[in-house]
mmCIF file of the N, C-alpha and C atoms, coordinates in Angstrom:
data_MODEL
# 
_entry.id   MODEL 
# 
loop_
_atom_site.group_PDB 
_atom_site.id 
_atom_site.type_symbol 
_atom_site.label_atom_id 
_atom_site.label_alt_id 
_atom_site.label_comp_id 
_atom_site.label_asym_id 
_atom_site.label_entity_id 
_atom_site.label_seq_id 
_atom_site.pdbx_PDB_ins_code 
_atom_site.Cartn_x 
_atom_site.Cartn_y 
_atom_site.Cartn_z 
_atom_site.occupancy 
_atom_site.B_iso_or_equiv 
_atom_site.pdbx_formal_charge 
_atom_site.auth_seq_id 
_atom_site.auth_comp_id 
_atom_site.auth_asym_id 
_atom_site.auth_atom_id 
_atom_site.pdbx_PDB_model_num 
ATOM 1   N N  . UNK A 1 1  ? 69.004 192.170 -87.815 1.00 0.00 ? 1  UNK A N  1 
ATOM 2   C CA . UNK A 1 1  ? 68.058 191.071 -87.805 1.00 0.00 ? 1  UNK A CA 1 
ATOM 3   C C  . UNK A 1 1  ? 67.987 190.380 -89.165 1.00 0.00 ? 1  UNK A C  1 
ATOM 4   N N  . UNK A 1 2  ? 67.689 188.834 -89.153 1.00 0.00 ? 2  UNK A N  1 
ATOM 5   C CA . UNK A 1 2  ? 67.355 188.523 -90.338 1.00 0.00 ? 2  UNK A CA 1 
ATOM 6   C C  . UNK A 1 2  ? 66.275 188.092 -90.305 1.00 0.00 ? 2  UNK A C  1 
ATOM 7   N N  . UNK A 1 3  ? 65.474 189.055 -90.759 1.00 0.00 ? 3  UNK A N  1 
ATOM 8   C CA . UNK A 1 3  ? 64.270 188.918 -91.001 1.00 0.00 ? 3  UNK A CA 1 
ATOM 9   C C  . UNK A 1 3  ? 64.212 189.214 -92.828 1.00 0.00 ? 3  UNK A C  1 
ATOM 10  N N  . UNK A 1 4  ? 62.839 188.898 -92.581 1.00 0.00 ? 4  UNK A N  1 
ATOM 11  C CA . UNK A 1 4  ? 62.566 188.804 -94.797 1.00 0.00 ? 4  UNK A CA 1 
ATOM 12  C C  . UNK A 1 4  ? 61.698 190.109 -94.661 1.00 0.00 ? 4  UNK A C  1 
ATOM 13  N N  . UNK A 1 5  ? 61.607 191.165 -95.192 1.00 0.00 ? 5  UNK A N  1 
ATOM 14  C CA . UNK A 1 5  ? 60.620 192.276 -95.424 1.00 0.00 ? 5  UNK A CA 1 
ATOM 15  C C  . UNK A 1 5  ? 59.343 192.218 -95.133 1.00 0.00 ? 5  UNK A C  1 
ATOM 16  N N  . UNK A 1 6  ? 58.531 191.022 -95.678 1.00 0.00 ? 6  UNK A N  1 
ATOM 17  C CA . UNK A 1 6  ? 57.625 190.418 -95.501 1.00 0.00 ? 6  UNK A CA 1 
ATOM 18  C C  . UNK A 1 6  ? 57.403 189.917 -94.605 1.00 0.00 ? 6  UNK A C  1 
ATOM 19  N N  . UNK A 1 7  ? 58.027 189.652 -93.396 1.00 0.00 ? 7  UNK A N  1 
ATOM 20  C CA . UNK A 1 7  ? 57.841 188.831 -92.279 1.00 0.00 ? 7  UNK A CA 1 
ATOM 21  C C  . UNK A 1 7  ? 56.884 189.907 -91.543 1.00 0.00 ? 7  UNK A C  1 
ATOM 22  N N  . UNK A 1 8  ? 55.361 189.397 -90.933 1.00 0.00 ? 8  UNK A N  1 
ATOM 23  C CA . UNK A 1 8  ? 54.656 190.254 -90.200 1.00 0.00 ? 8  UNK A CA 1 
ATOM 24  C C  . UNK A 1 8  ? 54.878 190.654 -88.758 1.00 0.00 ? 8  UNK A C  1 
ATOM 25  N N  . UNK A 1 9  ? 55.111 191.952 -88.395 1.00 0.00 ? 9  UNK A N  1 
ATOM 26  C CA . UNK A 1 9  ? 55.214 192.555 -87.063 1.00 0.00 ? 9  UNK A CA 1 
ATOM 27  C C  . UNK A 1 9  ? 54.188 193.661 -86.792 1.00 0.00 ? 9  UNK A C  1 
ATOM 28  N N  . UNK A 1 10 ? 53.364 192.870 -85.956 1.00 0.00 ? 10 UNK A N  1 
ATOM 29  C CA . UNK A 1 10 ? 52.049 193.457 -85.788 1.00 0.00 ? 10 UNK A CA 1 
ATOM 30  C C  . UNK A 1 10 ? 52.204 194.763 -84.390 1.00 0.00 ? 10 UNK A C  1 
ATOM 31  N N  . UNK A 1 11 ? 52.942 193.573 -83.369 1.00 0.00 ? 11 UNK A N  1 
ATOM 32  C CA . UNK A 1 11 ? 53.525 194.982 -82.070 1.00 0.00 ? 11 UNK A CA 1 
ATOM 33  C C  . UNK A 1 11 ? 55.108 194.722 -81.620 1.00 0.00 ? 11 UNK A C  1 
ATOM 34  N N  . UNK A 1 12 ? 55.716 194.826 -82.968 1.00 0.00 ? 12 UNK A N  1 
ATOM 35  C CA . UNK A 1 12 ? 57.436 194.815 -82.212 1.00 0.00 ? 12 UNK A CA 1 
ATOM 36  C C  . UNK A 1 12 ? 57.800 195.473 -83.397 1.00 0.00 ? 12 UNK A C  1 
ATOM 37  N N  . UNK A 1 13 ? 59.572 195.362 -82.924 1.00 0.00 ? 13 UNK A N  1 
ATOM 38  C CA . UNK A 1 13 ? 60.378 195.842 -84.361 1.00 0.00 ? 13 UNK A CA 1 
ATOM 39  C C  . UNK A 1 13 ? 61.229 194.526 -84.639 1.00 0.00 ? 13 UNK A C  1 
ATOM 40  N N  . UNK A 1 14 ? 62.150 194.729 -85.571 1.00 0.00 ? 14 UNK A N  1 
ATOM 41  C CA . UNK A 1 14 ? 62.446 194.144 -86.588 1.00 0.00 ? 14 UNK A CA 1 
ATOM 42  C C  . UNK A 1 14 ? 64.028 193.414 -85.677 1.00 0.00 ? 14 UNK A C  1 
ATOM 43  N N  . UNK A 1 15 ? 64.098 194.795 -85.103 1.00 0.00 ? 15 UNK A N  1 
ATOM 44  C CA . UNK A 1 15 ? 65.184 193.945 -83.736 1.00 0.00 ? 15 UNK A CA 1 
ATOM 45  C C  . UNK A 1 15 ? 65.080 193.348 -82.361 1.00 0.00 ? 15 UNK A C  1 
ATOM 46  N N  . UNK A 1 16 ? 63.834 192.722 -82.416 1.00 0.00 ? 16 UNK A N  1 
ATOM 47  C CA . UNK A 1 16 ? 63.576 191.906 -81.536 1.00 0.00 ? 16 UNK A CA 1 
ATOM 48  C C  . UNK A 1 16 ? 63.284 190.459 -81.771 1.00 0.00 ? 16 UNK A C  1 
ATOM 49  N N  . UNK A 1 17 ? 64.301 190.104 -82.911 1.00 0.00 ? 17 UNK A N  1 
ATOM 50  C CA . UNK A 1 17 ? 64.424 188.718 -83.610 1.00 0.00 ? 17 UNK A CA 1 
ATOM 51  C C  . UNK A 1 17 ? 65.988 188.463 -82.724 1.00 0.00 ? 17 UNK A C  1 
ATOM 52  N N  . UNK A 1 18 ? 66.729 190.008 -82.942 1.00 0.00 ? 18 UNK A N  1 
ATOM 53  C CA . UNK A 1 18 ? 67.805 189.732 -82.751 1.00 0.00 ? 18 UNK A CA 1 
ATOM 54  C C  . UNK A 1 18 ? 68.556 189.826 -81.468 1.00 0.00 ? 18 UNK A C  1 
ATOM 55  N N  . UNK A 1 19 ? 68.075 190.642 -80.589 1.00 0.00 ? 19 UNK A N  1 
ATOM 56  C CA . UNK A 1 19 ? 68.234 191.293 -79.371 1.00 0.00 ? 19 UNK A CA 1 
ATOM 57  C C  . UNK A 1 19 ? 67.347 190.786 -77.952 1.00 0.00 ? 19 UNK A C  1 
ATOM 58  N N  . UNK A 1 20 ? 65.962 189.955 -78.428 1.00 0.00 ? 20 UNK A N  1 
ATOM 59  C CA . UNK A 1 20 ? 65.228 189.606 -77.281 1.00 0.00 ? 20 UNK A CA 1 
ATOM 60  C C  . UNK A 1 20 ? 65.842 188.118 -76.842 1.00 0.00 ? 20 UNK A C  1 
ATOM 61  N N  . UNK A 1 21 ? 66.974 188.032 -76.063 1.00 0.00 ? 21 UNK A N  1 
ATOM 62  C CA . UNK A 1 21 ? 67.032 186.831 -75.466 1.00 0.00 ? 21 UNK A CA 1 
ATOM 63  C C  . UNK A 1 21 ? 67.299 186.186 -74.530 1.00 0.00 ? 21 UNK A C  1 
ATOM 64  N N  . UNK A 1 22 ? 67.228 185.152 -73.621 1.00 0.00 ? 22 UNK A N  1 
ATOM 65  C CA . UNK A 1 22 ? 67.709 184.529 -72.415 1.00 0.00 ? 22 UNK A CA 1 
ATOM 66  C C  . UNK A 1 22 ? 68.711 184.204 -71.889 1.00 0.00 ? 22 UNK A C  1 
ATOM 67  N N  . UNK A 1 23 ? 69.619 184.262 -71.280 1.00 0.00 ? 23 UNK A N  1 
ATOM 68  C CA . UNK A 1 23 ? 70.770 183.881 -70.513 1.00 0.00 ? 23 UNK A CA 1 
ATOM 69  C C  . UNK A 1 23 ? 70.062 182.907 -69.987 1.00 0.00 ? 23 UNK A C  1 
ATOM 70  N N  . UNK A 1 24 ? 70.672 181.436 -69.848 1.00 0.00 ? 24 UNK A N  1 
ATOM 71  C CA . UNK A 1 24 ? 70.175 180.224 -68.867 1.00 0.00 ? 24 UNK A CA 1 
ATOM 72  C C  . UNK A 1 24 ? 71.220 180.187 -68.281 1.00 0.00 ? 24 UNK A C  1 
ATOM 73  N N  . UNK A 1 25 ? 72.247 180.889 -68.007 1.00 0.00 ? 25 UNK A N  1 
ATOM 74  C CA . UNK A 1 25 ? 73.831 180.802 -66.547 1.00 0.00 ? 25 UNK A CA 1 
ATOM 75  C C  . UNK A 1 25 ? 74.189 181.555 -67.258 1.00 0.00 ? 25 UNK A C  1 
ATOM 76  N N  . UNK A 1 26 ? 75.747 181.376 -66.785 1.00 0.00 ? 26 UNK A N  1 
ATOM 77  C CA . UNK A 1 26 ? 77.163 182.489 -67.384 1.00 0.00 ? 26 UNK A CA 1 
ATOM 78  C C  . UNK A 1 26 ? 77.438 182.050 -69.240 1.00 0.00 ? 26 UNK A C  1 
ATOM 79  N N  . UNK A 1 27 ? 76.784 181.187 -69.593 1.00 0.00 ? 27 UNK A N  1 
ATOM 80  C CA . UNK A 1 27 ? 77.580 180.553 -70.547 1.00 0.00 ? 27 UNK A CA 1 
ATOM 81  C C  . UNK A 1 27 ? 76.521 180.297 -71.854 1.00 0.00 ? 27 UNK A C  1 
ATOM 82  N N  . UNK A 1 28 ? 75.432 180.050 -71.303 1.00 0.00 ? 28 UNK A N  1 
ATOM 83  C CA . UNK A 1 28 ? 74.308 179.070 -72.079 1.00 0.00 ? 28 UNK A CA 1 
ATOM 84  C C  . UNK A 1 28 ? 73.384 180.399 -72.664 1.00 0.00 ? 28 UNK A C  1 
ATOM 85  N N  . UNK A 1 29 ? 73.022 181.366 -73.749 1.00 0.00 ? 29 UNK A N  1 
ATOM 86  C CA . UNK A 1 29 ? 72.147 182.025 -74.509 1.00 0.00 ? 29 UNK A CA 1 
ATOM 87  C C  . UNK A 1 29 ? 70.914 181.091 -75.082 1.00 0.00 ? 29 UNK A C  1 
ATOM 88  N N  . UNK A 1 30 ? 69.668 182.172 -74.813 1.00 0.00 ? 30 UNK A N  1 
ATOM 89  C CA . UNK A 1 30 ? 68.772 181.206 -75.609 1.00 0.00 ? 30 UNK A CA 1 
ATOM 90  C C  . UNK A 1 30 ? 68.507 181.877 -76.827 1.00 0.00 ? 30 UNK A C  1 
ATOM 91  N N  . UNK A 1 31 ? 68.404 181.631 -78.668 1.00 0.00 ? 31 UNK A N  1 
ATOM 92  C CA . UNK A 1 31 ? 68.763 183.137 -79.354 1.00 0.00 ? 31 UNK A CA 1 
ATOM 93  C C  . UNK A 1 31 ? 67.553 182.313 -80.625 1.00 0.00 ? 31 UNK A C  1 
ATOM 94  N N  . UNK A 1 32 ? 66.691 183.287 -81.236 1.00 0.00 ? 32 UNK A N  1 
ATOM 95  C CA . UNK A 1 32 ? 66.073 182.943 -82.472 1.00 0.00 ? 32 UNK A CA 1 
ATOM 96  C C  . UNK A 1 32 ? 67.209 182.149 -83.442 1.00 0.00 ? 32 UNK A C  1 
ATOM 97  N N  . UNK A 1 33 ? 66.767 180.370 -83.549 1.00 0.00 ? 33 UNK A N  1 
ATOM 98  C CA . UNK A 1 33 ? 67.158 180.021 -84.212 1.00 0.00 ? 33 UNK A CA 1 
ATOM 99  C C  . UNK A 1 33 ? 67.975 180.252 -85.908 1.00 0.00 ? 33 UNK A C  1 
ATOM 100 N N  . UNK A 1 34 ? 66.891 181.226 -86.756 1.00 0.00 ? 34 UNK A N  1 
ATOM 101 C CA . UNK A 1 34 ? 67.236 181.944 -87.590 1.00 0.00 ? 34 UNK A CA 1 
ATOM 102 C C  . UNK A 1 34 ? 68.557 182.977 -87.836 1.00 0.00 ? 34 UNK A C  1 
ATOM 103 N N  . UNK A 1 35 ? 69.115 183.587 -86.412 1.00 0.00 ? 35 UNK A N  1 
ATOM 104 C CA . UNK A 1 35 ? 69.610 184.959 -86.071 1.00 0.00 ? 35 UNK A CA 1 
ATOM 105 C C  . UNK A 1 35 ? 71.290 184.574 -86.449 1.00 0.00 ? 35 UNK A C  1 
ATOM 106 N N  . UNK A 1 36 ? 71.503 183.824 -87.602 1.00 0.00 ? 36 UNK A N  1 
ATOM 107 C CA . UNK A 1 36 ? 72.812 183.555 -87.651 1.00 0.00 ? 36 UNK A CA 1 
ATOM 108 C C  . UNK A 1 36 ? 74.035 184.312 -87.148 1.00 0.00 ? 36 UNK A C  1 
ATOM 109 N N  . UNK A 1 37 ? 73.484 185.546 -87.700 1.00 0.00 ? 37 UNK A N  1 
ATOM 110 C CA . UNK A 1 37 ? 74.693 186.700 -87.258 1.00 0.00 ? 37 UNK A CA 1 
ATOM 111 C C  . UNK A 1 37 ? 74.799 187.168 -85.547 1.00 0.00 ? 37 UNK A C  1 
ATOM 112 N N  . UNK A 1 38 ? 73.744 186.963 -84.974 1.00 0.00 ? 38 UNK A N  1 
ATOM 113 C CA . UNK A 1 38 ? 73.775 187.062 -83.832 1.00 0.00 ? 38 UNK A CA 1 
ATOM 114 C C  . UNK A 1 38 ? 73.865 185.849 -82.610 1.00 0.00 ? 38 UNK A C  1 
ATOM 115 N N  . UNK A 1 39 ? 73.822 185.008 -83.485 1.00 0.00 ? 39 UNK A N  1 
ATOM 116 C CA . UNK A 1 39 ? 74.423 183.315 -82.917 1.00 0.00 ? 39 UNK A CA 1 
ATOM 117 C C  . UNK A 1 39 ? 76.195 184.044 -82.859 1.00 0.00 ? 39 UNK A C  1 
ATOM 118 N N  . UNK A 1 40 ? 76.432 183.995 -84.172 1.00 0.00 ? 40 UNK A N  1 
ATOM 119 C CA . UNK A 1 40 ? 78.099 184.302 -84.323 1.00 0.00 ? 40 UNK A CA 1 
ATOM 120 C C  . UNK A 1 40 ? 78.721 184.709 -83.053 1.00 0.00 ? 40 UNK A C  1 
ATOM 121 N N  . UNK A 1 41 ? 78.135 186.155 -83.404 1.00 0.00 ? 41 UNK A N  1 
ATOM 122 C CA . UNK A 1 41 ? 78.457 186.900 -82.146 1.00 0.00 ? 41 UNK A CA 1 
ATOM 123 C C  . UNK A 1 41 ? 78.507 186.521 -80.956 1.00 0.00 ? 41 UNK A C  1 
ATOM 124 N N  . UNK A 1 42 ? 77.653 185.763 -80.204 1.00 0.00 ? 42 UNK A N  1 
ATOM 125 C CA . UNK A 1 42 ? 77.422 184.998 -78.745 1.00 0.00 ? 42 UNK A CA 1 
ATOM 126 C C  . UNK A 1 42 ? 78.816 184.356 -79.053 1.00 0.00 ? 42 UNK A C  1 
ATOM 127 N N  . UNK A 1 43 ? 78.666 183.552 -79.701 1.00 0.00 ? 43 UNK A N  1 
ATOM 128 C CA . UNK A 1 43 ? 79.985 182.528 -79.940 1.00 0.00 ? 43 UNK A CA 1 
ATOM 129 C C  . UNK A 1 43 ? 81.635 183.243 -80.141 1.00 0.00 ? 43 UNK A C  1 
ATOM 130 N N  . UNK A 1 44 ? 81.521 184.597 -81.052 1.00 0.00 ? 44 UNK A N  1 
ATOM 131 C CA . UNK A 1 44 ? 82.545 184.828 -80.858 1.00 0.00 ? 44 UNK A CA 1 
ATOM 132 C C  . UNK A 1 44 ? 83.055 185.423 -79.310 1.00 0.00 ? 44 UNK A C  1 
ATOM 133 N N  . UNK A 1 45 ? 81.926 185.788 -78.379 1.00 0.00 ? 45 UNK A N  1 
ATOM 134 C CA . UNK A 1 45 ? 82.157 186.418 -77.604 1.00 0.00 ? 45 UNK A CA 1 
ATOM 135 C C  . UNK A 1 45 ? 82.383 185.473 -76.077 1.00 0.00 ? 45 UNK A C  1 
ATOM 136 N N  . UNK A 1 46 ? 82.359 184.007 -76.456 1.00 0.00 ? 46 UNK A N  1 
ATOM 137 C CA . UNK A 1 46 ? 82.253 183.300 -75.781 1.00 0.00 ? 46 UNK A CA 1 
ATOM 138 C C  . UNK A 1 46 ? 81.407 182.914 -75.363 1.00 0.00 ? 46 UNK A C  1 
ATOM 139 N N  . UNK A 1 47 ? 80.350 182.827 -75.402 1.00 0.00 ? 47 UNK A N  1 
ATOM 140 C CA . UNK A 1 47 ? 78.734 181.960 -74.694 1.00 0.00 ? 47 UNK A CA 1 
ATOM 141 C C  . UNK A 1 47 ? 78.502 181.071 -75.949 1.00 0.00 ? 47 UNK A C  1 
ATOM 142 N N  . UNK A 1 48 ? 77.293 180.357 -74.934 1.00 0.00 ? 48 UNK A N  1 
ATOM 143 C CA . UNK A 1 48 ? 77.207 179.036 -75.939 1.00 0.00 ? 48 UNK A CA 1 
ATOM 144 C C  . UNK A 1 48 ? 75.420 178.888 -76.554 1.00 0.00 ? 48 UNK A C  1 
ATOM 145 N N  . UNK A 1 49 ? 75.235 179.465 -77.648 1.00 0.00 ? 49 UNK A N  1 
ATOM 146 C CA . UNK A 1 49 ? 74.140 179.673 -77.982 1.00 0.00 ? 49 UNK A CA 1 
ATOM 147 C C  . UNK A 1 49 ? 73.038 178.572 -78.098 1.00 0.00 ? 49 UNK A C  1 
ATOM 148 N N  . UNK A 1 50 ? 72.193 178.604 -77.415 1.00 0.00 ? 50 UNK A N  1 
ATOM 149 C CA . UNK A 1 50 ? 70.869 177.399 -77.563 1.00 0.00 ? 50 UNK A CA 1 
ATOM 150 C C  . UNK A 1 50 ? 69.739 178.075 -78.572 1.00 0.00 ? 50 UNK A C  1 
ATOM 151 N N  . UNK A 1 51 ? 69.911 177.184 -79.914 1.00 0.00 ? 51 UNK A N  1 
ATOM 152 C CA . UNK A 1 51 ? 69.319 177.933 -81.288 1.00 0.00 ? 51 UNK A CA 1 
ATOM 153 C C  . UNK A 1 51 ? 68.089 176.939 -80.570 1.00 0.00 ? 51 UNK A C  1 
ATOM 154 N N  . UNK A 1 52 ? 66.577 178.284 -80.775 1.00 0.00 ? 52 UNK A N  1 
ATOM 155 C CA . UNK A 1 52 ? 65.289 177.632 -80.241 1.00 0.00 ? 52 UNK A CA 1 
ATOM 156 C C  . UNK A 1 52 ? 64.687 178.302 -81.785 1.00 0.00 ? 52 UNK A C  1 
ATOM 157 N N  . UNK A 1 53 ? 63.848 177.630 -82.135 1.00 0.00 ? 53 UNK A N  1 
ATOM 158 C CA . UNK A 1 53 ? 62.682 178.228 -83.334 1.00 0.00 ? 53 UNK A CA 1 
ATOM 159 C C  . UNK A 1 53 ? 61.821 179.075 -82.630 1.00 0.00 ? 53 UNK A C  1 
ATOM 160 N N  . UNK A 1 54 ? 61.919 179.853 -82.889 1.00 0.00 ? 54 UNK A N  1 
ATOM 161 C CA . UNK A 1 54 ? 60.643 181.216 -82.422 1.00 0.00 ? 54 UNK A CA 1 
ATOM 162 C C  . UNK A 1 54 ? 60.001 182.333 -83.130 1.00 0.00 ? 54 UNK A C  1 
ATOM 163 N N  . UNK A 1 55 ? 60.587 182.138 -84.453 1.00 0.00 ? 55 UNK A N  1 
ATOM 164 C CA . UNK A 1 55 ? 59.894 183.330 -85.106 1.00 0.00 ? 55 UNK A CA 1 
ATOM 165 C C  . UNK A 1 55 ? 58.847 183.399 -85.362 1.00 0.00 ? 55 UNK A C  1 
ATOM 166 N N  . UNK A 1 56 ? 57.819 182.656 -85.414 1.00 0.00 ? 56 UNK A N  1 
ATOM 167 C CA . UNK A 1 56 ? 56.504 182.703 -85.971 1.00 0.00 ? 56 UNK A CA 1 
ATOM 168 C C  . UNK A 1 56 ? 55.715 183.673 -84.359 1.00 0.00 ? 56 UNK A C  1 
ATOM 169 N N  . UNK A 1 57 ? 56.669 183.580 -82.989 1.00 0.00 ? 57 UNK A N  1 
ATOM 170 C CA . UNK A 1 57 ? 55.769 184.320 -82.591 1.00 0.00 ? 57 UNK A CA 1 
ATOM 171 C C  . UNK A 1 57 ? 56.328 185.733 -82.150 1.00 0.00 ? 57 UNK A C  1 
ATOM 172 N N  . UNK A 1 58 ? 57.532 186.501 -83.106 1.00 0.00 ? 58 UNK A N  1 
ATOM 173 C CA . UNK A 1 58 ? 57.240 187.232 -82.805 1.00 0.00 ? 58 UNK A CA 1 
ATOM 174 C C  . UNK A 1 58 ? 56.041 188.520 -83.454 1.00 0.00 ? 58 UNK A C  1 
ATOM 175 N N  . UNK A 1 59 ? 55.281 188.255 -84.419 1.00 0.00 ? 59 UNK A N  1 
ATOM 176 C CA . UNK A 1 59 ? 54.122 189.272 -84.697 1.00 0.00 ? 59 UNK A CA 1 
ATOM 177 C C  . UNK A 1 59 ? 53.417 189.742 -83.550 1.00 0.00 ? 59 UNK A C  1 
ATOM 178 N N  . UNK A 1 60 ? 53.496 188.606 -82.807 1.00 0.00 ? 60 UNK A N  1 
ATOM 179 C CA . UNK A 1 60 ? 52.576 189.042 -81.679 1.00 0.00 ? 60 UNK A CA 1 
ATOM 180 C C  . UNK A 1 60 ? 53.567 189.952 -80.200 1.00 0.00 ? 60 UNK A C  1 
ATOM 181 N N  . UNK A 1 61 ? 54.591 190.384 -80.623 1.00 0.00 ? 61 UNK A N  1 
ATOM 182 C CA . UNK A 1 61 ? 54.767 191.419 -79.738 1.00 0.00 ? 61 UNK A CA 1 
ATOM 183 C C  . UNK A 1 61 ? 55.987 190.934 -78.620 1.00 0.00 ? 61 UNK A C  1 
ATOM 184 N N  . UNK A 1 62 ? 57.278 190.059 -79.200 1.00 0.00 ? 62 UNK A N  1 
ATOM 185 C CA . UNK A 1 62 ? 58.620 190.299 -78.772 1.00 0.00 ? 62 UNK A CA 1 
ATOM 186 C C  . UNK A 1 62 ? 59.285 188.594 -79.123 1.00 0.00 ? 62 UNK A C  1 
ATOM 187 N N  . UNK A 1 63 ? 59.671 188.542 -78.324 1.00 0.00 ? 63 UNK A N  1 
ATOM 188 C CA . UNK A 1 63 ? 60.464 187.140 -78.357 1.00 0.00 ? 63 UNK A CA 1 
ATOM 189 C C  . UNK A 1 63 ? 60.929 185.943 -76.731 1.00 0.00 ? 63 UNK A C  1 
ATOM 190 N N  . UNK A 1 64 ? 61.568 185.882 -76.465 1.00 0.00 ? 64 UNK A N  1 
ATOM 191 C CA . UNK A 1 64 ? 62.034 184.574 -75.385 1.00 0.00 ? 64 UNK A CA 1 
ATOM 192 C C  . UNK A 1 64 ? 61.508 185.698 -74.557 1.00 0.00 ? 64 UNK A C  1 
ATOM 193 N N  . UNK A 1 65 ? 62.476 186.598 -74.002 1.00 0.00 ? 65 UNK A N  1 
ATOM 194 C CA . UNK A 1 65 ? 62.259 187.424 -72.633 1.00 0.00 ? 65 UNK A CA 1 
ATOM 195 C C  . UNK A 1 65 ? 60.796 187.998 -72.263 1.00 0.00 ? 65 UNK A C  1 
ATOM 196 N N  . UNK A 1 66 ? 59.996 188.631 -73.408 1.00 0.00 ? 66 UNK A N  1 
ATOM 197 C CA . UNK A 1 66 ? 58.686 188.649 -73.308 1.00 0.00 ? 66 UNK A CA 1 
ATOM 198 C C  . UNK A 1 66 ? 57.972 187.807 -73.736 1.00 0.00 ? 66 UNK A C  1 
ATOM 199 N N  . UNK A 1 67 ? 57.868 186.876 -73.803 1.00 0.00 ? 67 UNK A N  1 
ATOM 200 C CA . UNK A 1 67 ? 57.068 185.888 -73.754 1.00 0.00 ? 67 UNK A CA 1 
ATOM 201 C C  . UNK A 1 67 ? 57.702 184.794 -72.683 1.00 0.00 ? 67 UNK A C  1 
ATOM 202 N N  . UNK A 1 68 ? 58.113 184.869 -71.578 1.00 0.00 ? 68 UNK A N  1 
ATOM 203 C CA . UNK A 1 68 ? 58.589 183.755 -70.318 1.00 0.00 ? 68 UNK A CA 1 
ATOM 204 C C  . UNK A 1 68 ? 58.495 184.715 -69.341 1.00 0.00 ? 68 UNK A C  1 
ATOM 205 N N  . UNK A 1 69 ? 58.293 183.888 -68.157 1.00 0.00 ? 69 UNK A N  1 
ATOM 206 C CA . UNK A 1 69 ? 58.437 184.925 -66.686 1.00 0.00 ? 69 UNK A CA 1 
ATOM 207 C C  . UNK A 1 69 ? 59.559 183.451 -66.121 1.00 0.00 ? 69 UNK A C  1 
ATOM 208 N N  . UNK A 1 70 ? 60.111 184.011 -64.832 1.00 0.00 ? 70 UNK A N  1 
ATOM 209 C CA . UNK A 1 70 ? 60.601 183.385 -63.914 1.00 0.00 ? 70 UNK A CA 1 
ATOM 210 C C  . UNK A 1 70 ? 59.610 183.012 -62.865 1.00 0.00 ? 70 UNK A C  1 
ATOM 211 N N  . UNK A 1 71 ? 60.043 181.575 -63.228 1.00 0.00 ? 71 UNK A N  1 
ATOM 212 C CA . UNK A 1 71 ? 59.171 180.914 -62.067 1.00 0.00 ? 71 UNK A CA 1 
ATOM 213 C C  . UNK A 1 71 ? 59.542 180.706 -60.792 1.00 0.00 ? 71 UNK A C  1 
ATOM 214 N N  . UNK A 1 72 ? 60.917 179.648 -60.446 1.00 0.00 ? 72 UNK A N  1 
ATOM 215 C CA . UNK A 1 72 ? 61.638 179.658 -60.154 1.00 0.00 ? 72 UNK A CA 1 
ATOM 216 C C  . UNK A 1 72 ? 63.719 180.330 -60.383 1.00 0.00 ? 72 UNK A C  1 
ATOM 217 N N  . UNK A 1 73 ? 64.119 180.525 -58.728 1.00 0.00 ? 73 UNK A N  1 
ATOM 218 C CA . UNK A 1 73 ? 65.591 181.144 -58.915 1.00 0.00 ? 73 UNK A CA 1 
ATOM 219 C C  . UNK A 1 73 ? 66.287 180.307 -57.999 1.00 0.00 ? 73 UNK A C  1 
ATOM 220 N N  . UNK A 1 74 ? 67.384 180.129 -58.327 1.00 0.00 ? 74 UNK A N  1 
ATOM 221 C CA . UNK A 1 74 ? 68.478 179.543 -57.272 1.00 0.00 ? 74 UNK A CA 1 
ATOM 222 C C  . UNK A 1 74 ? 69.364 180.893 -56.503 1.00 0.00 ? 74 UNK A C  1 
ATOM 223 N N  . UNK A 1 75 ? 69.789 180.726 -55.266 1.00 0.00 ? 75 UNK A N  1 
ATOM 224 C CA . UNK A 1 75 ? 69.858 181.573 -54.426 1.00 0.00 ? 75 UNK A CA 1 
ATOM 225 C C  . UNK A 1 75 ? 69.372 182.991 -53.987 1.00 0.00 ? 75 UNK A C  1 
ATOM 226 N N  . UNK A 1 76 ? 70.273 183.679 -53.644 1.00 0.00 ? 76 UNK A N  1 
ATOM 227 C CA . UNK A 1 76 ? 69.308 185.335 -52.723 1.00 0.00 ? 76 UNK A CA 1 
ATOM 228 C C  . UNK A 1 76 ? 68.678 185.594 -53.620 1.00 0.00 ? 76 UNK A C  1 
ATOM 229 N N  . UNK A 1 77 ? 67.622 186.670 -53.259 1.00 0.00 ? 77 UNK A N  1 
ATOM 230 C CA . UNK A 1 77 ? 67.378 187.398 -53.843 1.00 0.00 ? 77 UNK A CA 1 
ATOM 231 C C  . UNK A 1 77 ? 68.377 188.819 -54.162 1.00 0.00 ? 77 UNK A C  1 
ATOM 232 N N  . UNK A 1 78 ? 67.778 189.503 -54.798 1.00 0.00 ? 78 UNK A N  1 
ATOM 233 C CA . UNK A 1 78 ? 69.325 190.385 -55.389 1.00 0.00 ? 78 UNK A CA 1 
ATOM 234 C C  . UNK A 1 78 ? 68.438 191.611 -56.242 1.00 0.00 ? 78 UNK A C  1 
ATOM 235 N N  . UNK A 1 79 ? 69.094 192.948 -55.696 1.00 0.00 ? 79 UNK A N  1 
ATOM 236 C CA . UNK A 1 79 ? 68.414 193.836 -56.275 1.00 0.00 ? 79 UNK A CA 1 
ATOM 237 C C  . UNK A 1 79 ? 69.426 194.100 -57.172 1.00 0.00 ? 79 UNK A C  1 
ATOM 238 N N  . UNK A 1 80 ? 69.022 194.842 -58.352 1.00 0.00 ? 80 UNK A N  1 
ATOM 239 C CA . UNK A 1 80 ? 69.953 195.019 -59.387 1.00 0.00 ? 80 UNK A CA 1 
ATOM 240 C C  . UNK A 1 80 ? 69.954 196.429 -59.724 1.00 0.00 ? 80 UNK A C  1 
ATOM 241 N N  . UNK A 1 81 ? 69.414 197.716 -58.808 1.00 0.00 ? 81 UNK A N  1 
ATOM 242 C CA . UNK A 1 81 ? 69.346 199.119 -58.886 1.00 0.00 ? 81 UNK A CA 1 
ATOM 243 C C  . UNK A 1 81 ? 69.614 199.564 -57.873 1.00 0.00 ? 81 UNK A C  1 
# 
């Protein structure tokens, strides 16, 4: 993560700057703007990273995936266990 030492985390860790994020399809990541090294990575790995500003909320306890629900889905439903 790049986070600064100082950056406050009141209910998360320090890798949920870097690790909490959205898939919008096969291709499109949604990733803490900041997370250079983990932009890279998407990119080297082929997806196409959508840099969003979000750090100010993670103190309060995660990032994109916990903080969004699904509202709407396009096709079946689909169990994944």
């Amino acid at each position: 993560p790049m986070l600064s030492p100082d950056h406050p985390l009141y209910f998360t860790s320090p890798w949920t700057a870097s690790s909490n994020i959205i898939m919008l399809d096969h291709e499109r990541v949604v990733v803490e703007a900041s997370e250079e090294t983990t932009i890279q990575a998407f990119k080297d790995w082929g997806f196409k990273p959508v840099k969003v500003p979000f750090r100010h909320f993670l103190p309060f306890g995660g990032s994109f995936h916990c903080a969004t629900v699904d509202v709407r889905r396009r096709g079946e439903l689909q169990s994944y266990f």
